[in-house]
C-alpha positions, -999 to +999 in steps of 0.1 A: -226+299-058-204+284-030-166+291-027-149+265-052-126+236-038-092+239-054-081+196-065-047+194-080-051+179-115-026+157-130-038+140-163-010+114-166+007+098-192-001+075-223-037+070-220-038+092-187-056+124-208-080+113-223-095+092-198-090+120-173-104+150-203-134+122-206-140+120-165-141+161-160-163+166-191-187+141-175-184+158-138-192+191-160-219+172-172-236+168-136-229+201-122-194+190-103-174+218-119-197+247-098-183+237-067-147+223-083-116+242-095-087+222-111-047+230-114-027+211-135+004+203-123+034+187-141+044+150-131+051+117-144+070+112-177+076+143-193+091+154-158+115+123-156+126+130-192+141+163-185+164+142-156+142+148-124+140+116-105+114+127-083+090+124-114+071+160-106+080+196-101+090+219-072+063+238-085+039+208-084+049+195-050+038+228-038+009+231-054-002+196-038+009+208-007-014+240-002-049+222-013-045+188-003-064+166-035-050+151-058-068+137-090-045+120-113-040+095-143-020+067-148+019+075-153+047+058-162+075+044-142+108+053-157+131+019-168+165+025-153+182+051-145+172+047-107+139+069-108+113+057-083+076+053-092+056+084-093+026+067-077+045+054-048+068+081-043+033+106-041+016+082-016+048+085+009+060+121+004+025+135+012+019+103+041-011+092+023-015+061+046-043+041+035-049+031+000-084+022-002-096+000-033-131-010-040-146-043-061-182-044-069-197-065-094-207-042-121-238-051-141-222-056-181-192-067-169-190-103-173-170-126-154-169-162-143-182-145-109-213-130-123-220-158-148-222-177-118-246-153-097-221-148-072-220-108-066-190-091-045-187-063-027-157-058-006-134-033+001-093-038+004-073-012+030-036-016+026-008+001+044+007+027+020+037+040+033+061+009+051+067-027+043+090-035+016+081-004-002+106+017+021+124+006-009+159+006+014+180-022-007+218-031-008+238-054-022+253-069+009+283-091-008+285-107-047+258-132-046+232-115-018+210-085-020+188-071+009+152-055+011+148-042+043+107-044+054+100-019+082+069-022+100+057+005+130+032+004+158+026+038+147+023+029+110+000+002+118-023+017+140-026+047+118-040+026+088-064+003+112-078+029+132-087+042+097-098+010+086-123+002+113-136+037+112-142+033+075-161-001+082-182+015+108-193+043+082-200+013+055-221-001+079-202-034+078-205-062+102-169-080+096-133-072+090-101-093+085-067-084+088-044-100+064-017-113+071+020-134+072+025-138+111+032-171+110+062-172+091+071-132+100+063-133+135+075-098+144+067-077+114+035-091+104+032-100+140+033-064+151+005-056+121-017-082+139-012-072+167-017-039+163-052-048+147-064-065+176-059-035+194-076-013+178-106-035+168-113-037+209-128+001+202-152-010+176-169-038+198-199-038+170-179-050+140-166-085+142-130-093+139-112-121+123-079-124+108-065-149+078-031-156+069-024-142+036-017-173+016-054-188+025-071-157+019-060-161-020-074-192-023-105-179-003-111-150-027-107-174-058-131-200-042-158-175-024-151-138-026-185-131-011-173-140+019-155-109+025-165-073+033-132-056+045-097-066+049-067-052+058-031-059+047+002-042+044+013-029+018+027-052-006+006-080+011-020-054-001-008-040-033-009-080-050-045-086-033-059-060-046-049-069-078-061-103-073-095-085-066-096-064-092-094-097-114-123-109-099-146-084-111-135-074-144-093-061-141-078-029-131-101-011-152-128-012-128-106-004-098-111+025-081-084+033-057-076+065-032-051+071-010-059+088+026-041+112+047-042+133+073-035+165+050-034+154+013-053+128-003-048+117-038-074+096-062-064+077-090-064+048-112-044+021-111-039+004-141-013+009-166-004+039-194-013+013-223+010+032-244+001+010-275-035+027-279-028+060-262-044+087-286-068+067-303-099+076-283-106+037-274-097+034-239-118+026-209-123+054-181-144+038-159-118+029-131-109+071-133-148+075-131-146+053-098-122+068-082-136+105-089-164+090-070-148+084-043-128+119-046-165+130-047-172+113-017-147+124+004-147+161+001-187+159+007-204+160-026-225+133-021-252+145-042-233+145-077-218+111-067-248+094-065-261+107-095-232+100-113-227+064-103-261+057-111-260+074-144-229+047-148-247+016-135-274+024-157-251+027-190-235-007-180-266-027-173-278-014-211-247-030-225-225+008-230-188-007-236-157+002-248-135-026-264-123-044-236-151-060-219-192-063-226-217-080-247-202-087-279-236-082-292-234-043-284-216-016-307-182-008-293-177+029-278-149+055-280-140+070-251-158+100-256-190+084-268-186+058-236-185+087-213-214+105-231-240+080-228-232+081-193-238+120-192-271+108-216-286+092-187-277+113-153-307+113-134-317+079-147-311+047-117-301+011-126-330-012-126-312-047-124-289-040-097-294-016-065-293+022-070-269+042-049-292+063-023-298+102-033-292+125-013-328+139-003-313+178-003-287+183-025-252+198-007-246+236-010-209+228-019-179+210-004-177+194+031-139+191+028-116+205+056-080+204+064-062+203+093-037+231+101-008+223+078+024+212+099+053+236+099+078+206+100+079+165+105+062+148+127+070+123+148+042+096+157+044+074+185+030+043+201+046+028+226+065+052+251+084+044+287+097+009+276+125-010+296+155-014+268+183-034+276+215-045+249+221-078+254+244-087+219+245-080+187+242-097+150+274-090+127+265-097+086+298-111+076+307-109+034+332-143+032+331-172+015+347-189+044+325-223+054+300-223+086+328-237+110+357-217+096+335-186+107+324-197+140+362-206+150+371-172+135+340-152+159+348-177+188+386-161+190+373-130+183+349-129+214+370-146+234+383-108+259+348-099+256+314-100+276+302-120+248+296-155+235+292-165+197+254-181+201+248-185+166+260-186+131+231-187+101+230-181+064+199-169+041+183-171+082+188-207+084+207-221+116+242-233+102+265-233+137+267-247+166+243-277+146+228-276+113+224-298+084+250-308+055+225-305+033+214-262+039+237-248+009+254-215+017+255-184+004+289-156+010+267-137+034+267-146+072+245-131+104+265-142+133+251-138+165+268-128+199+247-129+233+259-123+266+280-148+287+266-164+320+274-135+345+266-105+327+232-093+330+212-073+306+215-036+314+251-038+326+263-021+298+249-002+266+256-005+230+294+004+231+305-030+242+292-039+211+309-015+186+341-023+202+331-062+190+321-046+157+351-031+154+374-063+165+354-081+137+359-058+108+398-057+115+396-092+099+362-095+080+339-073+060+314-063+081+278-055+058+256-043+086+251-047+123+220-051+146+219-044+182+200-074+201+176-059+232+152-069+251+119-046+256+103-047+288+118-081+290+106-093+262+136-102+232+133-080+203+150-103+176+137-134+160+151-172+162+168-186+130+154-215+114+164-245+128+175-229+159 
């Protein structure tokens, strides 16, 4: 027998065990548990009950650390109390950077799609770990709060190199990045950007991009028409969702979420609290993503066999209570799962099986990398020209547009700046603007260099010193220093201006 592959096991909360007691006792079932050995480690509800707002243990995070898999359940978010989501805190702490989510139609699961012969098969590869989902908020004055969205060159090439590398394995002929860059012309700009680059060393696969708002529609009107795309992240997390809708709902969405070091499978949907314990619930989207768990650490062999075993249950009408022929009895979880072990061996005959393996794997492919002994810090872009050449101020006042800019304008007046602009909610109030933009107590003003000064002169301290001058008679929320990267400005226009 071949040296077993240790998989962190966390079974999750609400319906989260018996799905996940259902999913192993199938992968029993097809010989998975020879080459598999799995830990439980504590996370998710019961750890936020006892106050920790990390939602797992010291002894978990370890755990997770040394082998590098992760199989886990759905858990619950805590309301309140300031606890972040398990699921997302995992994905970032560990720097699993790609989620990858897969939609198939599946035969017995009936949609207005498959009523209508139209079969999909497309995969969704979102940026796990920036975006909005930094979660870095603040409330900035009374009536305004900010989300900051950061988006790196790093970040982004880390998830597209993966992407396109993923498409070339599926064999896939197309991929589109996803995207915003129209109305967030540096953020989503940089994501696009960073795309294009990377797709120039995959010259075999085609490369398109769509803006994110058309490729909704798109996916409504003709979801065949996509293989791959790309997003980031919360661009991502809400069209894979809209995926998932299209062939069945989260309970037939696999998802995983890549690293360099640890990896973690789950599924996505909810706890479903209110028929937790009765034995009813659906596994399948757990059974998917063990799959691709499968898959990844090399145990091809049992996949195959497994997914087909499943294909072939569906096509013969196997259900639980949430989707199928309405003709067909209605299946416990357990009974679901063992008409699935019933036919392992067996192949679909009214959709394509998934290839065998013609030589069945000794064991586990899977292989780390040497674990880091402290952060890292990833790079993209490296000699760059920076100059300073002004700052935005975020003013908290309830003062009007005009009031503020006559306040800056005396402010500025001894220094090597000029007031350029005044805006509110990013709309261009001062030196023009219209009667009709309402304002809110929150300000950016804007300061730029006056004729004679030349980027470079002078660093950032010219602008504290203005920073400082301002807050002696305003309350400063935050400040952003305005530069220029190998001459190229690295702020965006207000609108309007």
């Amino acid at each position: 027998m071949s040296t077993q592959l240790t998989i962190a096991l966390a079974k999750g909360d609400g319906i989260g065990p018996e799905i996940m007691d259902a999913t192993l006792e199938l992968f029993r079932a097809a010989g998975v548990m020879n080459h598999l050995h799995f830990v439980p480690v504590e996370m998710g509800a019961s750890v936020f009950g006892k106050g920790n707002s990390k939602g797992m243990t010291d002894e978990a995070i370890k755990t997770v650390e040394d082998v590098g898999l992760v199989f886990k359940g759905p858990m619950e978010t805590p309301k309140g109390g300031g606890g972040k989501s398990i699921n997302v805190t995992l994905r970032k702490m560990f720097n699993a950077f790609a989620n990858v989510r897969t939609f198939r139609t599946l035969p017995g699961v009936h949609t207005v799609y498959s009523k209508a012969g139209v079969h999909i098969d497309m995969t969704i590869v979102r940026e796990n770990i920036e975006d909005t989902y930094g979660g870095v908020e603040h409330r900035l004055s009374n009536d305004m709060i900010q989300c900051k969205r950061l988006i790196s060159a790093p970040g982004c090439d880390e998830v597209h190199r993966f992407a396109w590398q993923l498409a070339r394995k599926l064999g896939l002929k197309k991929v589109f990045c996803g995207h915003k860059a129209n109305i967030m012309k540096m953020t989503d700009g940089m994501f696009l950007e960073r795309y294009k680059a990377a797709a120039r060393d995959f010259p075999e696969i085609e490369a398109a991009d769509v803006i994110v708002d058309a490729l909704c529609m798109n996916l409504v009107i003709k979801p065949q028409q996509y293989q791959m795309v790309v997003l980031p992240n919360l661009q991502g997390d809400i069209v894979s969702d809209l995926c998932a809708g299209l062939v069945g709902g989260l309970g037939f969405a696999p998802s995983a979420n890549i690293g360099k070091h640890i990896s973690l499978f789950e599924a996505v949907h909810g706890t479903a609290p209110d028929i937790a314990g009765k034995g009813i619930a659906n596994p399948t989207a757990l059974i998917l993503s063990g799959l691709m768990m499968l898959r990844h650490i090399g145990l091809l062999t049992q996949a195959a066999v497994i997914e087909n075993a499943l294909l072939a249950a569906l096509e013969r009408g196997v259900r639980t209570g949430d989707f199928g022929d309405a003709s067909k009895p209605v299946l416990g979880t357990k009974a679901y799962v063992q008409a699935i072990v019933d036919l392992l061996g067996s192949k679909p005959t009214t959709v394509p099986a998934v290839a065998v393996p013609e030589k069945a794997e000794s064991g586990p492919t899977f292989s780390r990398p040497p674990k880091p002994t402290s952060q890292t810090v990833i790079r993209t872009f490296s000699n760059v020209v920076r100059h300073v050449v002004g700052c935005d101020i975020y003013l908290d006042t309830p003062l009007s547009p005009v009031s503020v800019a006559e306040e800056m304008q005396r402010i500025c007046e001894d220094t090597p700046f000029k007031l350029s602009l005044v805006s509110n909610r990013g709309t261009q109030v001062w030196p023009t603007g219209s009667a009709y933009t309402e304002c809110v107590d929150y300000y950016r003003v804007r300061f730029e260099l006056k004729e004679g000064h030349r980027p470079g002169d002078f660093g950032q301290a010219r602008c504290v010193a203005l920073l400082d001058k301002v807050a002696e008679k305003f309350q400063v929320c935050s400040y952003e220093l305005l530069r220029v990267f190998d001459g190229v400005k690295g702020y965006s226009l207000a609108q309007g201006q």
